[in-house]
Each structure stands twice: as structure tokens, then as C-alpha cells.
BADOBA-674054 format. One record per residue (C-alpha): residue in one letter; x, y, z. Coordinates in nm, 3 decimals. Layout:
N
PT resn      c1      c2      c3
PT    A       X       Y       Z
...
This chain:
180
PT resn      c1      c2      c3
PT    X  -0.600  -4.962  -0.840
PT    X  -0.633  -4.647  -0.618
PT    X  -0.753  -4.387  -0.929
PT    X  -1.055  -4.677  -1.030
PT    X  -1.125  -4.681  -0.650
PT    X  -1.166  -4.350  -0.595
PT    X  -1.378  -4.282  -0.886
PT    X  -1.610  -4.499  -0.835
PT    X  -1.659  -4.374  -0.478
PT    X  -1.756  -4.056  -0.595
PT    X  -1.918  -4.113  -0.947
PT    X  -2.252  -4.016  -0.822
PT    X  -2.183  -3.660  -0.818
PT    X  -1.966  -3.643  -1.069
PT    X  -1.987  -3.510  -1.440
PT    X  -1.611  -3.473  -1.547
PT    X  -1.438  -3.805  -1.616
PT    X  -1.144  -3.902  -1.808
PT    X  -1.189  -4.150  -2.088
PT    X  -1.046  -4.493  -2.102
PT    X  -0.734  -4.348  -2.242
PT    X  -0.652  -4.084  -1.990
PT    X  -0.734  -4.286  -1.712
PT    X  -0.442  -4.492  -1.840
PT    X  -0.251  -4.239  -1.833
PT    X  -0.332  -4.122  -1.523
PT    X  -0.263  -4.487  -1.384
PT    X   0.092  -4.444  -1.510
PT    X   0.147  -4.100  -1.404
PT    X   0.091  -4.258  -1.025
PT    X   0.254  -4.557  -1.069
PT    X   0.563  -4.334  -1.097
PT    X   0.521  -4.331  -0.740
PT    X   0.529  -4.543  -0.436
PT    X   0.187  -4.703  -0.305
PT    X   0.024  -4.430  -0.065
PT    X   0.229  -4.112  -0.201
PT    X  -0.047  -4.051  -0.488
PT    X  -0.044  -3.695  -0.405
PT    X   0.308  -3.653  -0.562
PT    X   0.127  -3.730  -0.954
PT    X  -0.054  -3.408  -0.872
PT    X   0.105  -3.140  -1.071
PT    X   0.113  -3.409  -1.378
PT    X  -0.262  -3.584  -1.313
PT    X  -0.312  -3.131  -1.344
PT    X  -0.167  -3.127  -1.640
PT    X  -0.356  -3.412  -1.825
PT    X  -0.696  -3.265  -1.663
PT    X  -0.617  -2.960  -1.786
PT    X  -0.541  -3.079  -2.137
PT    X  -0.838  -3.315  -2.136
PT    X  -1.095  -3.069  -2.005
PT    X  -1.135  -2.772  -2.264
PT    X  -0.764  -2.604  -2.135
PT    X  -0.881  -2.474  -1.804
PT    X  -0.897  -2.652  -1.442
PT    X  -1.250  -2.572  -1.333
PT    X  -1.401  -2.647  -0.954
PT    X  -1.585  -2.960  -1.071
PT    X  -1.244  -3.131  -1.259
PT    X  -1.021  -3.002  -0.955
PT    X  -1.258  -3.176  -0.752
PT    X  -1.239  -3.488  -0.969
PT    X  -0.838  -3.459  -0.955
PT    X  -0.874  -3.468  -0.602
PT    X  -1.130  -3.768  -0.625
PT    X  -0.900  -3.986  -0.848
PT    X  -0.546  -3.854  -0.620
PT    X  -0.746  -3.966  -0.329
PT    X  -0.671  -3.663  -0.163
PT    X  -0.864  -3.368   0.005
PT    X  -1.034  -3.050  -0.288
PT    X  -0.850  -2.744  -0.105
PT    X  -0.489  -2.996  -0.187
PT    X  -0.581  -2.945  -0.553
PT    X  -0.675  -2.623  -0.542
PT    X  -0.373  -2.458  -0.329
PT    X  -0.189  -2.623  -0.610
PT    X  -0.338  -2.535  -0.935
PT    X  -0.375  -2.185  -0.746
PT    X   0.001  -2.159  -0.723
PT    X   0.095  -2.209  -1.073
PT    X   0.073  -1.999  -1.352
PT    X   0.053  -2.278  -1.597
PT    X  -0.277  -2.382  -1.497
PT    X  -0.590  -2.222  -1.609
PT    X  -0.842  -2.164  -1.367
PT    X  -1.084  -1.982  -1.586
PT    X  -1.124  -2.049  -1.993
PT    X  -0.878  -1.968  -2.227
PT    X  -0.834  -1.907  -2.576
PT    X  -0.705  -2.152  -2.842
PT    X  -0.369  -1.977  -2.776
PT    X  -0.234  -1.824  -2.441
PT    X   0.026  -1.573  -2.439
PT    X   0.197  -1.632  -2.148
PT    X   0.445  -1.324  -2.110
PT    X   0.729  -1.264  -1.874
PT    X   0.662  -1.014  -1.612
PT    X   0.975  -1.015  -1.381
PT    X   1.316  -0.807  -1.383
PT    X   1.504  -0.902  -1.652
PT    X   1.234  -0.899  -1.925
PT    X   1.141  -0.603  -1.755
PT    X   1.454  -0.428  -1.793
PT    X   1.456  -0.528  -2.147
PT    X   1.096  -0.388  -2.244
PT    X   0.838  -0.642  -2.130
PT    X   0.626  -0.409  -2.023
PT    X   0.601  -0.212  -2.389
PT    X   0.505  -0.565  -2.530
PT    X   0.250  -0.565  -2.296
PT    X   0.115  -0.221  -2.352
PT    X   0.163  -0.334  -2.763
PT    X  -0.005  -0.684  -2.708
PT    X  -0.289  -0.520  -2.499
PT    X  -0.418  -0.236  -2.757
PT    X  -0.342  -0.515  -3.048
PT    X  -0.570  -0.742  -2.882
PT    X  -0.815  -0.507  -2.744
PT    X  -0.781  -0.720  -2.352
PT    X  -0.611  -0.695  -2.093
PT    X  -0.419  -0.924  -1.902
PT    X  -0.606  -1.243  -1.773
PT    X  -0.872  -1.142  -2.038
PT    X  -0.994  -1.381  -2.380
PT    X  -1.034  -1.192  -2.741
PT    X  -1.413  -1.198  -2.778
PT    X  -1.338  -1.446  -3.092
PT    X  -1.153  -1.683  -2.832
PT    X  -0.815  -1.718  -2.990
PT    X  -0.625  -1.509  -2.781
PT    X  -0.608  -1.493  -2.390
PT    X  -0.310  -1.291  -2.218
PT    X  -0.151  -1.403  -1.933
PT    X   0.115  -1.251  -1.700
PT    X   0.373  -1.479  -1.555
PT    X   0.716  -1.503  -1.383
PT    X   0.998  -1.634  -1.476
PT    X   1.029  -1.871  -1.783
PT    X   1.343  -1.924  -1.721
PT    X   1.483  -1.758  -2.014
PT    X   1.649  -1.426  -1.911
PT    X   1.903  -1.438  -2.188
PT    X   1.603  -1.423  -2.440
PT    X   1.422  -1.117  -2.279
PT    X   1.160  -0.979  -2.346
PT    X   0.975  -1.330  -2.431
PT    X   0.681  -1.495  -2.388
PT    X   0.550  -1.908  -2.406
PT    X   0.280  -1.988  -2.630
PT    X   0.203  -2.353  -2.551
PT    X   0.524  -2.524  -2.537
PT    X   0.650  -2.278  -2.795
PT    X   0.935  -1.990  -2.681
PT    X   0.928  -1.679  -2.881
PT    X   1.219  -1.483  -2.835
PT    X   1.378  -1.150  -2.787
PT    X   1.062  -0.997  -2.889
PT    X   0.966  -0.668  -3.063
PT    X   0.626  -0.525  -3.193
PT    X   0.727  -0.688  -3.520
PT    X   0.730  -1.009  -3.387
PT    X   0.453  -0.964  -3.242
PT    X   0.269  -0.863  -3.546
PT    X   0.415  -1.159  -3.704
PT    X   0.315  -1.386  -3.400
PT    X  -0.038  -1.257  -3.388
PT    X  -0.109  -1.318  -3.762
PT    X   0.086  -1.682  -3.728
PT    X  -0.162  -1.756  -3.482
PT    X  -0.438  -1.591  -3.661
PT    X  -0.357  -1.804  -3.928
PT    X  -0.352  -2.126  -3.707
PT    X  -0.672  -2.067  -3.599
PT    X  -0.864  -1.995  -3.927
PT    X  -0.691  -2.320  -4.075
PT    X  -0.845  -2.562  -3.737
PT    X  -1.219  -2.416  -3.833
């Protein structure tokens, strides 16, 4: 198969691997395609690399994507580069992922910013020095009628205020103390 192939090509200089189960699933996540358009797993092969690999795409496991895709590094990269739902630097156990564009806007994204920002003591793009919290800024979620909201994980929360916030923050908080 085309993803064992191409591994073992380039093994030698390689450090990130998936384990016997992801590599299934990788398998399967080509097979959706037909024989020679591997490329077209990418943004899902992303996913599962991102998800297997600590949360974040670094240069090495882009590389590796590109190794097991059979395809060219700078493919995987314009990619990953593209999307906001990829990671291309560590994150923390939780990502606020807030809408930035005009209709959130109009309805007070940027004060949940501002609020997030001085409640987390980071900026945008920046990790809470205990590593639970990283804030992202991204475009349209696709939930206008919501606005101002933001994705944690899969999770939508909604129509936000600084309440909700608070109460989001100290879920979280809570989430995290409970997994250590």
C-alpha cells in the first residue's frame, strides 16, 4: 500500500511515526480515494497527525504527512498554513478559537477578546504559562446567528458574554485539574 511504501522510503530520517493504529487509519482515510489521488486524504491524514502528535503540526510531522501522502513538504505546508484549525506551533490542553469576522464583530467579539486577553494574561496566538489555555483568532465558524462565539475543540459556545466566559474559563479550569 502507498502510505507503508512511502514510509519506509524515508524511515531513515524520520522520528515521528504513527502507531499501528493510526496507520490504519490513515490507510482508510486514502482508500476513500482513487489509486494515485492520495493528495486528496490531506486535510484528514492533517487532522489525525495533528491529533496524534501532541495537538500541533510541527516541520518534522508535516514532513512525515507529506512522506506517507507521497507528495512534495511545501504541499503540506501551503495547506496546514491555510487553515486555522491546524496548529503550527503548541497549544494548550484547550484552544479558544474565537470568531474574528463581521458579524461577531458587530455583536462584540472584539470586547470578548479584550475580556479573554486580560483574564488570561496572553494574547492572541499565545499559551497560559500553565498550558491550559491558548487563544486563537479565526474566521468564520459558520455560526453568525450565535455571535459573538467561539469553538473549543468540537464544542460551540454561544452568544457569549464575560459571564460565560467566566463560567467557560473555570469549566475548563476544572477539566484540567481533574486530567492531572
Amino acid at each position: 500500500m502507498l502510505c507503508v511504501q512511502s514510509i519506509e522510503k524515508k524511515r531513515f530520517y524520520m522520528s515521528i511515526q504513527f502507531n499501528e493504529q493510526q496507520m490504519t487509519e490513515c490507510k482508510r482515510l486514502v482508500a476513500r480515494y482513487p489509486e494515485g489521488k492520495q493528495k486528496s486524504a490531506l486535510l484528514p491524514v492533517l487532522h489525525l497527525a495533528q491529533e496524534s502528535f501532541d495537538g500541533w503540526l510541527s516541520t518534522e510531522t508535516m514532513d512525515y504527512v507529506a512522506s506517507v501522502l507521497s507528495i512534495e513538504p511545501i504541499e503540506v505546508y501551503e495547506v496546514a498554513s491555510f487553515y486555522s484549525m491546524y496548529n503550527l506551533k503548541p497549544v494548550g490542553q484547550f484552544v479558544f478559537e474565537v470568531c474574528q469576522t463581521g458579524p461577531c464583530m458587530i455583536s462584540g467579539s472584539d470586547n470578548i477578546i479584550t475580556y479573554i486577553q486580560q483574564q488570561l494574561d496572553i494574547k492572541p496566538g499565545e499559551t497560559t504559562k500553565d498550558g491550559i489555555f491558548t487563544l486563537k483568532l479565526v474566521e468564520c465558524l459558520g455560526a453568525c446567528g450565535y455571535a459573538p462565539m467561539m469553538q473549543v475543540g468540537k464544542i460551540y459556545k454561544e452568544h457569549l458574554t464575560k459571564e460565560k466566559v467566566d463560567a467557560i474559563i473555570t469549566e475548563y479550569r476544572s477539566q484540567a485539574a481533574a486530567k492531572n
